[in-house]
C-alpha positions, 0 to 999 in steps of 0.5 A, spaced: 370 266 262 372 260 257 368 254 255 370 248 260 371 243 253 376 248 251 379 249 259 380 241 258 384 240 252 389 246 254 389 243 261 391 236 257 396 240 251 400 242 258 400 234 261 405 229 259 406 222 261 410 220 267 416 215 265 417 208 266 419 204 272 418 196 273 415 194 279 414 187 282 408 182 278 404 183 285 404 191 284 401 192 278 394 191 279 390 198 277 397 200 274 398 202 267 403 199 262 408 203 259 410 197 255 406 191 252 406 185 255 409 179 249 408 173 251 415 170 254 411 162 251 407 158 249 400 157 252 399 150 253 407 148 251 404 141 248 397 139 246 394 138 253 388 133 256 381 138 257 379 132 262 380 126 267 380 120 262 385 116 257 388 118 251 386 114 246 385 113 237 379 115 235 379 110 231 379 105 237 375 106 241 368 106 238 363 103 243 363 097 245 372 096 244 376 093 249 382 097 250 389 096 254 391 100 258 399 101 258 400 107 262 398 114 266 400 121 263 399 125 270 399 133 269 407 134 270 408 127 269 409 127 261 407 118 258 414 117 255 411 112 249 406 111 244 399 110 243 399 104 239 393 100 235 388 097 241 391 101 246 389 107 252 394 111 256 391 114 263 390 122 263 388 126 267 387 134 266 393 138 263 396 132 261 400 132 255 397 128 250 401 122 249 404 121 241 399 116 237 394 118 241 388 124 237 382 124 243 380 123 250 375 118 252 373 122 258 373 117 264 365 117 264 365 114 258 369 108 260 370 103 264 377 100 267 378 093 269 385 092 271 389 094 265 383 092 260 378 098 258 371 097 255 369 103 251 362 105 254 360 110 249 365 112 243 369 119 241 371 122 236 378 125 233 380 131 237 375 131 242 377 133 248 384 135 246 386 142 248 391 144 242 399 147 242 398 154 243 391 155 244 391 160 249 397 164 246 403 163 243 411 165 245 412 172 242 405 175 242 403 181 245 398 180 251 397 187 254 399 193 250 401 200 253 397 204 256 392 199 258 391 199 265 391 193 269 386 189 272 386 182 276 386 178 270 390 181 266 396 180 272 394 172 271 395 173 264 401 176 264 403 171 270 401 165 264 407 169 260 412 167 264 412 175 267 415 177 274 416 183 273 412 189 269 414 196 267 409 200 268 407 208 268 410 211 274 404 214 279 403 221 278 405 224 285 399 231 286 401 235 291 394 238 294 395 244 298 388 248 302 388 255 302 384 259 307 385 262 315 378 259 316 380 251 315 383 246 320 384 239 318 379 234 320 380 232 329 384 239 329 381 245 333 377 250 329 379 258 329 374 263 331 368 261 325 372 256 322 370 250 318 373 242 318 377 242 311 374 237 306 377 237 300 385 236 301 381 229 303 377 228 298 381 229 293 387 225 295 382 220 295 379 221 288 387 221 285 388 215 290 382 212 285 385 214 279 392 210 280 396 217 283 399 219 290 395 225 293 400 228 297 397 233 303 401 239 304 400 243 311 394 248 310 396 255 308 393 261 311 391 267 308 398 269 307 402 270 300 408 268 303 406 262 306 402 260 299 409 261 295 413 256 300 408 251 301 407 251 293 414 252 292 416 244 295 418 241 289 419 234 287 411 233 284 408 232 277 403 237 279 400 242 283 392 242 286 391 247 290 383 249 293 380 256 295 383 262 294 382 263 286 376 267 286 377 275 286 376 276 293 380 280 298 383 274 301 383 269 294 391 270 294 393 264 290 395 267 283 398 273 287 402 268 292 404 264 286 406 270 281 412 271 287 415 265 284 414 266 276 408 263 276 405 263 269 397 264 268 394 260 263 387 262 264 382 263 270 375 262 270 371 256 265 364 258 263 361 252 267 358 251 274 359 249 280 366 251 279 367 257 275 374 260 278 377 256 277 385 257 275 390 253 271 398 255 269 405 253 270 410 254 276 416 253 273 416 246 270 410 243 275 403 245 272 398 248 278 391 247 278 387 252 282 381 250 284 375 253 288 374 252 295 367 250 296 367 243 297 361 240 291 365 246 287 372 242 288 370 235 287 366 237 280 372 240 278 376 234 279 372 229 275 371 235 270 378 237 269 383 232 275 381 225 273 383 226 265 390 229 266 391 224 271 389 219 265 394 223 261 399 222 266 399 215 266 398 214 258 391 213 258 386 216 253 384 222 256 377 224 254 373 227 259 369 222 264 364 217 261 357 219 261 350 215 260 343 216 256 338 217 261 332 221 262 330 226 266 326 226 272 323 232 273 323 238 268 329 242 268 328 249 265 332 253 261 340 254 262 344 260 262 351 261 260 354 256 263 354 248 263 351 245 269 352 239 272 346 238 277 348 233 282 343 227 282 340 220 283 340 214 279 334 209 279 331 205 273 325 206 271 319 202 269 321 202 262 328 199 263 331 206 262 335 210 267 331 216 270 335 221 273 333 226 278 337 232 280 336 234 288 332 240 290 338 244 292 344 245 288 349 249 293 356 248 292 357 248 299 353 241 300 357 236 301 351 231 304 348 233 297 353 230 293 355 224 298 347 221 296 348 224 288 349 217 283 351 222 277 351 229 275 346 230 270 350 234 264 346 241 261 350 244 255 350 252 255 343 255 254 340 248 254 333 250 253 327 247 258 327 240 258 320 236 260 320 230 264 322 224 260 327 227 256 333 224 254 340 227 259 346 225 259 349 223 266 356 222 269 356 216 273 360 217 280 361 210 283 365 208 276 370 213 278 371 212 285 368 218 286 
């Protein structure tokens, strides 16, 4: 067994980036850029009213002035003179600041009769005035690569003036169930079969993470089967389920090694998710992973989600994790690290308070389904008392 903080770097020295594409500014949202967005000008072009009022010198309109009204600068609707001594020009929100002019006398604090307009409290010089630039400027860089797109980063790149985006190309994961035991959610079960859950779930946790997960037919307990499925071609990688322990129907290596498969390693010193393979078909990366439902999903967030990341440009650290503390005693580990499925709840201290189910079994799928986070033991963590500090990661964060 190797330690998993090792399995997950050599899974990561394998991965690279997928290429660029340029996709429409509406579908790139929770995509990540493979190049930045530079703003393409100006934001606001001009100076630009900050409110409803009148442009106007300072100097004039203190309080109790009287002042002329020579005309209106719409949004849209630039005023195509000057603002001279004594006089005030309509503005409203967005309006370009007329030259002559240095503040906004915002219309609540003004009163218009006609073209005449009483100052009813004064204002100071460039009160009001968004100035030239102010939100960002032609040729600035707005987004950089490898940031992953939300809502407001679309609006931001629509301001610049961007129609379009280039963007990492969604990594495409073929998903490919193992097992004469297994039928497809709605099929008919085989003599003591089960519903197959992880082909699913894990095309969901890919979904999540900005790839496409496509679910390849289930191959049975057959060499020959295994090899042709697996050998489709066309994917950024190879996710495989069940069939990677040392069983007589585990198969997968040995069907995969038909074709020139190449092992990296087998087998990471954690749990759930001890057999677990990783290698290289030809120029596509296979990830082997166990069959047992909690063991697959842990196995992803572990080790899928960072290549993913890596794919896509981003950093590619291991999940996120959280301080918590530990709700009840947790004794003493043994050689491999755990990750105790739980529940999240704050505690009367403000502090996070983790609590691990009372069963761990790596076939639990309802466990994991009410699980928050999985509380994180190193290898041969000594006993832990309630209260203790335990780092957790966070499921929802992940889309898991």
């Amino acid at each position: 067994m190797i330690p998993l903080e090792d399995a997950r770097q050599r899974i990561l020295a394998a991965i690279r980036p997928t290429g660029p594409e340029t996709v429409p500014l509406g579908g790139g949202w929770n995509r990540v850029l493979a190049r930045p967005v530079v703003a393409r000008l100006t934001q606001p072009p001009a100076d630009v009213s900050a409110m409803d009022g009148y442009a106007v010198r300072a100097a004039d309109a203190v309080t109790g002035a009287t002042l002329t009204i020579t005309g209106a600068a719409p949004a849209g609707h630039p005023f195509a003179g000057e603002v001279g001594a004594g006089e005030a020009v309509r503005i409203f929100t967005g309006g370009f600041v007329p030259a002559g002019a240095d503040a906004i006398l915002i219309q609540e604090n003004a009163k218009a009769e006609g073209p005449r307009l009483t100052v009813t409290e004064g204002v100071a010089a460039g009160r009001w005035i968004r100035r030239r630039g102010l939100d960002f400027a032609e040729g600035g860089e707005l987004l950089p690569a490898g940031r992953r797109l939300t809502a407001r980063d679309i609006g931001l790149a629509a301001a610049a003036n961007h129609p379009w985006l280039t963007v990492h190309r969604r990594p495409r994961i073929a998903i490919l169930a193992t097992g004469d035991e297994i039928a497809l959610p709605g099929e008919p079960l085989p003599p003591g079969g089960i519903v197959s859950s992880n082909a699913h779930a894990l095309a969901a946790v890919i979904a999540s993470a900005g790839g496409e997960g496509c679910i390849l037919p289930i191959a049975p307990d057959d060499a020959g089967s295994i090899a042709e499925l697996a050998g489709s071609g066309g994917y950024d990688l190879l996710v495989t389920t069940g069939g990677a322990s040392v069983g007589e129907h585990d198969l997968v290596q040995k069907a995969l090694g038909q074709d020139g498969f190449a092992l990296d390693f087998w087998k990471i010193a954690m749990r759930p998710g001890k057999p677990l393979i990783w290698g290289r078909l030809g120029a596509m990366p296979v990830l082997g992973l166990p069959g047992n439902p909690v063991s697959a999903l842990v196995c992803a967030v572990v080790f899928l989600l960072p290549a993913l990341a890596r794919m896509q440009g981003l950093p590619d650290a291991g999940p996120r994790t959280v301080p918590a503390i530990a709700g009840v005693d947790l004794p003493e580990n043994d050689q491999r690290a755990d990750h105790l499925r739980a529940t999240l709840a704050p505690g009367a201290d403000g502090r996070l308070v983790a609590t691990p189910a009372n069963r761990q079994d790596s076939s639990m799928l309802a466990v994991l389904a009410s699980a928050d986070g999985l509380i994180l033991r190193a290898p041969f963590a000594p006993a832990l008392p309630k209260g203790e500090a335990v780092e957790v990661i966070p499921l929802a964060a992940l889309g898991v």
